[in-house]
Every structure is written in structure tokens, then in C-alpha cells.
C-alpha positions as CSV (number, residue, x, y, z in Angstrom):
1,X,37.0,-73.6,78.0
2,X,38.1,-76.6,76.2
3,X,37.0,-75.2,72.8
4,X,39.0,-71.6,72.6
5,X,42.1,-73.5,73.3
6,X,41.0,-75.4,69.8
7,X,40.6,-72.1,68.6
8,X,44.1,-70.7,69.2
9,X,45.3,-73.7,67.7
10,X,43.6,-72.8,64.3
11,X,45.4,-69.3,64.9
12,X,42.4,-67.2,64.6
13,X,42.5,-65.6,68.0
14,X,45.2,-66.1,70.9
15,X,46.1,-66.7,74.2
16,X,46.3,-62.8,75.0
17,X,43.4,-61.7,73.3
18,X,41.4,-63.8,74.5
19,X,42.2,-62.7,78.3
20,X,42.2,-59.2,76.7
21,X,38.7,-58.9,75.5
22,X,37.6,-61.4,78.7
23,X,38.9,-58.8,81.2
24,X,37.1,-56.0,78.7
25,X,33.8,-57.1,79.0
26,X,33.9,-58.3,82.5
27,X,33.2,-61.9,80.8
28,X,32.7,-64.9,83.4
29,X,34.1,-67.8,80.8
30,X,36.3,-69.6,82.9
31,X,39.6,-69.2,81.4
32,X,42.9,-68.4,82.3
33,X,44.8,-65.1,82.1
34,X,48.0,-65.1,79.4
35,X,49.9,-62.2,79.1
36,X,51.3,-60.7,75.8
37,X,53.7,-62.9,73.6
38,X,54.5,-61.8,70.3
39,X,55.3,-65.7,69.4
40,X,51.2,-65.8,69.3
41,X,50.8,-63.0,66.2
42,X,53.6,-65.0,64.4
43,X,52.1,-67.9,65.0
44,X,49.1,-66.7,63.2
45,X,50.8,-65.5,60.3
46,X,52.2,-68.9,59.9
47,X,48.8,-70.4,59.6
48,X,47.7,-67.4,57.3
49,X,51.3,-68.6,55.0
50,X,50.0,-71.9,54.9
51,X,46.6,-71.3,53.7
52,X,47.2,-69.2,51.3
53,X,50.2,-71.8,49.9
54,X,47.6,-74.0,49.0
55,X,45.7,-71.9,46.2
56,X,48.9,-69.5,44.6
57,X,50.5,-73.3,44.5
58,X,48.3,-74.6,42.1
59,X,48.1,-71.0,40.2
60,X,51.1,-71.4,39.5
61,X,51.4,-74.9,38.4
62,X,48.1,-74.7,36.6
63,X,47.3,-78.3,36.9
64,X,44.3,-77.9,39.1
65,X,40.8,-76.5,37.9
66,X,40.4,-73.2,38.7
67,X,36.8,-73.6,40.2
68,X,38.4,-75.6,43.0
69,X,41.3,-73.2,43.6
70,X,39.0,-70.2,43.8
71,X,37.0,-72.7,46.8
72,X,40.3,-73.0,48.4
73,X,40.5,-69.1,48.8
74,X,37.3,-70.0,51.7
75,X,39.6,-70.7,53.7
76,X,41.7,-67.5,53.8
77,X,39.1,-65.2,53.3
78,X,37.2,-66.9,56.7
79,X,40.6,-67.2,58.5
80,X,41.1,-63.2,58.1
81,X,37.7,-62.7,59.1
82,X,37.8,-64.2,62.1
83,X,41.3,-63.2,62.5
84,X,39.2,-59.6,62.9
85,X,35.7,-60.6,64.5
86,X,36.1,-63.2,66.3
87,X,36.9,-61.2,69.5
88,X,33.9,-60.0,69.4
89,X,31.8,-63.4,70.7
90,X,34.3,-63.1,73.8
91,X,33.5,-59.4,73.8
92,X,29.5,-59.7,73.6
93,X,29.9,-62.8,75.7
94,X,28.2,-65.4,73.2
95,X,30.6,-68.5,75.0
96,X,28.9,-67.8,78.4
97,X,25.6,-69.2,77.1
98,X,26.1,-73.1,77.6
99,X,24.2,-74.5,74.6
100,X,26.5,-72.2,72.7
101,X,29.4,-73.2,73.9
102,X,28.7,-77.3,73.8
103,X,27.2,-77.4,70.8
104,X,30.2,-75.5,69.0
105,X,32.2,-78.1,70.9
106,X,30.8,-81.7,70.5
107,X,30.7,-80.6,66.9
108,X,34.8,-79.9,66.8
109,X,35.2,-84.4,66.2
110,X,32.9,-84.0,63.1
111,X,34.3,-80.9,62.0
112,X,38.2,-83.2,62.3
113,X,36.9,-86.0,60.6
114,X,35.5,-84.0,57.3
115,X,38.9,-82.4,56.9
116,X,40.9,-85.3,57.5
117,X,39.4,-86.1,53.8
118,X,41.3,-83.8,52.6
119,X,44.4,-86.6,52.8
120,X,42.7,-88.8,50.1
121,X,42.2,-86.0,47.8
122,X,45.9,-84.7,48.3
123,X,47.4,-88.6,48.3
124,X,45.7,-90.2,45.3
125,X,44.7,-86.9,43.0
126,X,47.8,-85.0,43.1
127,X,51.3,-86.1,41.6
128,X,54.0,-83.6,43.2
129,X,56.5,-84.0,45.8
130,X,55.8,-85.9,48.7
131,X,57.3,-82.4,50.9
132,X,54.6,-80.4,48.6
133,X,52.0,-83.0,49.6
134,X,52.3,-83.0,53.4
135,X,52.0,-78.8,53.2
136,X,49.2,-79.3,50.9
137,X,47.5,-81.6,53.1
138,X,47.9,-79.7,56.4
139,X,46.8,-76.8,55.0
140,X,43.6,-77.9,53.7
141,X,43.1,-79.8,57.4
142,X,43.4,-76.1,58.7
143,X,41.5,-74.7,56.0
144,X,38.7,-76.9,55.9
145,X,38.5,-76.6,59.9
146,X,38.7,-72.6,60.1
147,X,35.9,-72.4,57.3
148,X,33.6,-74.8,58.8
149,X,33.9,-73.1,61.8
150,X,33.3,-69.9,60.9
151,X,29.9,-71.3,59.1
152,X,29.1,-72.2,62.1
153,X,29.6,-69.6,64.2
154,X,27.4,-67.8,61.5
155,X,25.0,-70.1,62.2
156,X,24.9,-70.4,65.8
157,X,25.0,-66.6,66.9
158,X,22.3,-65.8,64.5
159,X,20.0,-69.0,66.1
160,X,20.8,-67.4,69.8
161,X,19.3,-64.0,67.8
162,X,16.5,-65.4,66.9
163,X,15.7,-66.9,70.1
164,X,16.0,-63.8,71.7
165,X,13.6,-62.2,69.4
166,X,10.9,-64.8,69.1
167,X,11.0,-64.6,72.8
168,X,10.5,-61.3,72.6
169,X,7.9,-60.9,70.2
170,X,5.6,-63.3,72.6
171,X,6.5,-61.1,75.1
172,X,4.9,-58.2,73.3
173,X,1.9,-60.4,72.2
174,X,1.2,-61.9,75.0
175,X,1.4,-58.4,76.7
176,X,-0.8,-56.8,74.2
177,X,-3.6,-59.7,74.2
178,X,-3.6,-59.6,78.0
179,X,-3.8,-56.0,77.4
180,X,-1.0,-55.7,80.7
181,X,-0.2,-52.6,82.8
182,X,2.8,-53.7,84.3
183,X,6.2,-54.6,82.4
184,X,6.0,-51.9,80.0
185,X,9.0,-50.6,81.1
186,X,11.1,-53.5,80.6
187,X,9.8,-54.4,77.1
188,X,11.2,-50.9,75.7
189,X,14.4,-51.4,77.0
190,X,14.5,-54.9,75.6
191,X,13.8,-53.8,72.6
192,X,16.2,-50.9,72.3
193,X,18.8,-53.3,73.6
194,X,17.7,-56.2,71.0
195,X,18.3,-53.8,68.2
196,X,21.9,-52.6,69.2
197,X,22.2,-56.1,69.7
198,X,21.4,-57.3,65.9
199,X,23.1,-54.2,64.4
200,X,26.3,-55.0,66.3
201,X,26.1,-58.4,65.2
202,X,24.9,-58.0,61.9
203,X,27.9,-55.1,61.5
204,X,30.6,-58.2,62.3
205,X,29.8,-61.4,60.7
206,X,28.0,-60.5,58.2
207,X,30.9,-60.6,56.0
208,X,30.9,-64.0,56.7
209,X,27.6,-65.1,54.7
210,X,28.6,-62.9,51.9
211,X,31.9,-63.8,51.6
212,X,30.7,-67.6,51.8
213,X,28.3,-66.8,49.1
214,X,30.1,-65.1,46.6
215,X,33.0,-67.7,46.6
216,X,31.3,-70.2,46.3
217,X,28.9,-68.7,43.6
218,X,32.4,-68.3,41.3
219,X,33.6,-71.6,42.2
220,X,31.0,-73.9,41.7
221,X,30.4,-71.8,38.1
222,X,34.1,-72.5,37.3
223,X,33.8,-76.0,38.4
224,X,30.6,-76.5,36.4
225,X,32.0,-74.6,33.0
226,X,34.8,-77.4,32.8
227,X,32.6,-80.7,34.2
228,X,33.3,-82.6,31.1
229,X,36.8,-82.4,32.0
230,X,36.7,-83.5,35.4
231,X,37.9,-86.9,36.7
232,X,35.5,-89.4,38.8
233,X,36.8,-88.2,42.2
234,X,36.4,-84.1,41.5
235,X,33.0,-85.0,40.1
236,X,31.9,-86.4,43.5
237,X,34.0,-83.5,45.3
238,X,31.8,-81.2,43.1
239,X,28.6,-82.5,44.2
240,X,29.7,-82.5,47.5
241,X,30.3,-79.2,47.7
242,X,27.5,-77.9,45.7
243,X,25.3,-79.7,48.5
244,X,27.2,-78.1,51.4
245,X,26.6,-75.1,49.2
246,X,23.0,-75.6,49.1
247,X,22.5,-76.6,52.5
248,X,24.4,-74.1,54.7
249,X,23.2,-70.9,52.4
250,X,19.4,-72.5,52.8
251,X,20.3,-72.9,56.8
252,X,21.6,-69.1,56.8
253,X,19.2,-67.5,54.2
254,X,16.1,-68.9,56.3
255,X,17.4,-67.7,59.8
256,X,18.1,-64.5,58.1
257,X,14.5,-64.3,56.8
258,X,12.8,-65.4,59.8
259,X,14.7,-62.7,61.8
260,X,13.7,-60.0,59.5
261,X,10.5,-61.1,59.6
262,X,10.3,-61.3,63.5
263,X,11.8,-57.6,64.2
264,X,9.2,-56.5,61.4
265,X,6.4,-58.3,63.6
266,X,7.9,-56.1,66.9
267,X,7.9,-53.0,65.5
268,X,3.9,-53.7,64.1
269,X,3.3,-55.2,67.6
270,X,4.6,-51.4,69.4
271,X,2.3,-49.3,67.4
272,X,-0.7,-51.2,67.7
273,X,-3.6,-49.0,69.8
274,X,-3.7,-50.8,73.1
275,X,0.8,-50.9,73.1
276,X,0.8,-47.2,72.4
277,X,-1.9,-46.4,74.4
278,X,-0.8,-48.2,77.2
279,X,2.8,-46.5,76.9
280,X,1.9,-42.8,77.1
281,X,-0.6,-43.2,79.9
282,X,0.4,-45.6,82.2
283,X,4.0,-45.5,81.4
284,X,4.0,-42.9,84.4
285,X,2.2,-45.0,86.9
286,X,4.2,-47.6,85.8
287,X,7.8,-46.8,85.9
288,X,6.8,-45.6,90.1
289,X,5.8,-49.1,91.0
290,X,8.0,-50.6,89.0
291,X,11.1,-48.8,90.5
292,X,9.7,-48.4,94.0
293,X,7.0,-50.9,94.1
294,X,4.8,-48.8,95.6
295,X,1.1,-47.9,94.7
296,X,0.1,-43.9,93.8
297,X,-2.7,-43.1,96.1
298,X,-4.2,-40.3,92.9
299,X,-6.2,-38.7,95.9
300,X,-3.8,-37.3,97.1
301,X,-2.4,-33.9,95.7
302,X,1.0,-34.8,96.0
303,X,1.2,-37.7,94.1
304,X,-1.3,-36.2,91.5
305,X,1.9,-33.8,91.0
306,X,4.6,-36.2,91.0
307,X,1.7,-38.1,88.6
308,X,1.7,-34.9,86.1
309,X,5.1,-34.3,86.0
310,X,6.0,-38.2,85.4
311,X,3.5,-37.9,82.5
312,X,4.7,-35.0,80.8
313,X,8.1,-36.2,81.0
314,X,6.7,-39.6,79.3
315,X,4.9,-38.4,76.8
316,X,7.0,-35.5,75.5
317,X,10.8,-37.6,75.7
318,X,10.2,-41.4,76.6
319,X,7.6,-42.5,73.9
320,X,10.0,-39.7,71.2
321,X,12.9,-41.4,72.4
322,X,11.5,-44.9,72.0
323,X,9.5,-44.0,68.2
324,X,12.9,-42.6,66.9
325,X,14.9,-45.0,67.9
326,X,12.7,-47.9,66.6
327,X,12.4,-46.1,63.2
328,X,15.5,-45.2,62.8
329,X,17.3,-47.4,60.0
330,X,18.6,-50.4,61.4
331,X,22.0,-52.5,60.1
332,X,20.3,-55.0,57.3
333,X,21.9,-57.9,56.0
334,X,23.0,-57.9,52.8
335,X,24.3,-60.1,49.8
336,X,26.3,-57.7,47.0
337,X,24.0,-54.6,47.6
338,X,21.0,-57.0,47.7
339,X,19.1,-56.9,51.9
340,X,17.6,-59.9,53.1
341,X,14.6,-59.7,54.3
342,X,11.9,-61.5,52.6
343,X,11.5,-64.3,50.3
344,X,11.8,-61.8,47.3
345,X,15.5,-61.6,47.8
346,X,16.1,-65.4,46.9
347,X,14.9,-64.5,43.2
348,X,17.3,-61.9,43.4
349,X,20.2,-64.1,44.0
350,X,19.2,-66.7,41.3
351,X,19.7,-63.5,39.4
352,X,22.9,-62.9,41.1
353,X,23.9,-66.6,40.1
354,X,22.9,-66.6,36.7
355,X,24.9,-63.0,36.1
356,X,27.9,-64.3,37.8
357,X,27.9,-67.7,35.8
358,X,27.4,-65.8,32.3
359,X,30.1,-63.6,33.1
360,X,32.7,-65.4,34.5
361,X,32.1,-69.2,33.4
362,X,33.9,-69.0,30.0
């Protein structure tokens, strides 16, 4: 596990926890157990000194624009965020999927190579001491690194999510078309586990979109407030990061949307005639062969009773357990109060732009 080794490097996550939260799920990533070392947690706080040089140094020199020092505050706010989630992809297990794990890591070399250009910025555009310079430059290396990688562990956890669900959903339409009597069972609890699932994950990194959002909403409004004033090489930086921007909140904004609109498409799917129906009688007839794959002879008295009492209990707790559950609210994702979950949210955020530039690009 090539890749958590990079990511105790950026100082994130550790050694320790790590093998902690491993050993707590039961996780089968093959890596190593470390035992406790405080030198890890100050190791960490290092990084987190570093990062947050890189902003307060130019607030207090005031020879920077302040649309690009509020962008450098990404990469703190993302560091403490995964400082406190990321635990949780070892925990739920995310890294034992393979296309997870190899696509975070052949990405790590392009990931290096955009914040290594971070040195030209810090070389050619900044007169201070060379000391001031090399600190400056390592931290936005880290910076840039952590924040990209958060993105895209955003990014990638919500794909596998979707997957899951669009799976899923076929499951449940091809099950209704075929108008099936067997795998009922299974489809409730995949659904009840999908939606602890989504809430869990939503619950943990959501903070991650916002947070990406709404910093970059200020900055960019700062940056753009003061463009006449900006030299050749921060007008280029600007666009660049006005299409990141644009490209990684489309990316997010559209999984986001096309996850809300699967789950809505699932719970349509369970209350359809032939689902319920299907449910509430069979579901009796089904969960016997499906435990003990073995076929109810109903001529028989005995298995009439067993039949009777299988279908009360069904109808009166299963199917009530099943419909609250699936009705109850669920965790939505959110942008400043505003849930994403169809395509009448993104006029709601060009209204969330335009408030934020009028108020705080003066």
C-alpha cells in the first residue's frame, strides 16, 4: 500500500492510525502494523505550521492580493479535514477496492508535477529572502498536493457511490420488469445498507465540496475585483484556477446530482404495484427458500402454519420496517443551507456567487 505511505508523508493520517482503524474494521489492505509514536502527531502539526505560514505571511506583509491568499487557506482547511475524515476510507474500507486504490495512485506523478509549479511562482514573482522563499515554496508543494488530493478523494468515493447505486437501481428494474419472485430479500437489505452507506459518507466529506466551494467563491471574487492590477503571470494563475474551479465543481456538482437522482429513482422503483405486491406476499415464501433452499409443499398443514405465521410477521414488521426506514429523512448534500439534488440548485449557487461577489468584492 504504496499510496498511504504518500499519505503519511503529507501528514494527514499516520503510521498508527492507519493500523488503528485497519485492525477496527477488520480491513484486509495489506499494510503493516506500527504502534503508537507521538513523533507522528508532531509531525503533523509541523505540516499544519507550514501551511498555514504561507497565507498569515503575506497578511502580514500585504504585498500579495488577497484573492490569492484567501486560495492559499485550501490548503489548510482540506489538510484539517482530512486530518479528521480521512480514517474513515480505512474505516469503510474504500482502499480494498482496486480501481480505487490505483487510480488514486497513478495519479500521485500528476498530482507532483502541478505543485512543483508552485517553484516558478515563488522564484520569479516574489522578492523576499531566499530562507522565506524555500518555506514558501515547500509549503505550497504540500499544500497544493493535500488539496488536490482531497478533491480527489471527493471525487472518487462519490463515483464508487454511484456505481453502487446505478447497479442497484437495474437490480430493482430488472427485477420489477421480470416481475421476479426470488431475490427480494436481498434487494431490501441492499438498500437499507446503501442508505447508511450514503448518509455515512455524505455525513464525512461533505465538508470537503463545501469548503472547496465557498473558498474558492471568495477568492476568485477578490482576484477578479483587483484584475486591472494584476501582473501577466497572476492573470494566467487566475484563469487557471478559475478553470480548475469550473471543472472540478462541474465534475462534483454532476455526480452529486446524478446520485440524488438515482436514490430518487429506487425509492419510486420500491413502491411501484408489482415491488410492493411482490414484498408482502411472497416475501414469506421467499425468505424459506432463500434461507433453507427448500420448497413449501402449501398442502400440507404444517407448512400452511409456518406459511401464516411467516406472513403475518412480514406484513405487519418487515415491509413497516422497510417503508420507515426508506422514508425516513436521509443525510443530503448541501452547499451553505442550499441541498443538491436537482438541476434547480445550480441557479441557486449562481445566486450564491453573485451575493458573495457583491458583498465581499469591494
Amino acid at each position: 500500500m504504496f499510496l498511504l505511505y504518500i499519505y503519511c508523508i503529507l501528514g494527514f493520517t499516520n503510521l498508527y492510525n492507519i493500523t488503528f482503524y485497519k485492525n477496527k474494521s477488520n480491513s484486509l489492505i495489506n499494510f503493516p502494523n506500527y504502534n503508537f509514536n507521538i513523533i507522528y502527531y508532531f509531525y503533523s502539526f509541523f505540516i499544519f505550521l507550514l501551511l498555514i505560514f504561507n497565507p498569515i505571511y503575506f497578511l502580514i506583509n500585504n504585498t500579495f492580493n488577497i484573492g490569492f491568499i484567501i486560495y492559499k487557506f485550501n490548503f489548510v482547511i482540506q489538510f484539517i479535514i482530512l486530518l479528521c475524515k480521512f480514517n474513515k476510507c480505512i474505516e469503510y474500507k474504500y482502499f480494498e477496492n482496486n480501481n480505487f486504490y490505483y487510480l488514486s495512485l497513478f495519479i500521485q506523478p500528476f498530482i507532483l508535477l502541478f505543485s512543483l509549479s508552485s517553484i516558478y511562482i515563488n522564484m520569479f514573482c516574489i522578492n523576499t529572502f531566499i530562507i522565506i522563499k524555500i518555506l514558501l515554496i515547500i509549503s505550497d508543494i504540500f499544500g497544493i498536493y493535500i488539496f488536490i488530493n482531497s478533491i480527489l478523494l471527493f471525487i472518487i468515493i462519490f463515483t464508487k457511490l454511484l456505481q453502487t447505486i446505478y447497479n442497484l437501481n437495474l437490480l430493482i428494474k430488472e427485477f420489477i420488469s421480470s416481475n421476479k419472485k426470488k431475490g427480494l430479500i436481498e434487494i431490501c437489505y441492499k438498500i437499507i445498507n446503501l442508505k447508511y452507506i450514503i448518509t455515512n459518507s455524505i455525513s464525512n466529506f461533505n465538508y470537503i465540496f463545501n469548503f472547496f466551494t465557498i473558498i474558492n467563491l471568495f477568492s476568485l471574487s477578490f482576484i477578479y475585483q483587483k484584475y486591472d492590477l494584476l501582473t501577466q503571470n497572476f492573470i494566467i494563475t487566475f484563469y487557471i484556477l478559475l478553470i480548475i474551479f469550473i471543472i472540478i465543481e462541474f465534475i462534483c456538482i454532476s455526480i452529486i446530482l446524478y446520485i440524488s437522482k438515482l436514490r430518487s429513482d429506487i425509492l419510486n422503483h420500491i413502491y411501484s404495484p408489482i415491488f410492493v405486491n411482490n414484498f408482502i406476499i411472497k416475501y414469506d415464501i421467499n425468505t424459506f427458500n432463500d434461507k433453507f433452499n427448500f420448497e413449501l409443499d402449501l398442502n400440507n398443514f404444517d407448512n400452511k402454519t409456518i406459511l401464516n405465521i411467516l406472513e403475518e410477521n412480514s406484513t405487519s414488521v418487515d415491509w413497516i420496517i422497510l417503508n420507515i426506514t426508506l422514508n425516513s429523512k436521509w443525510v443530503n448534500f448541501n452547499l451553505c443551507g442550499i441541498e443538491i439534488q436537482s438541476i434547480d440548485c445550480i441557479t441557486k449557487i449562481l445566486l450564491l456567487v453573485s451575493i458573495f461577489y457583491k458583498l465581499f468584492a469591494f
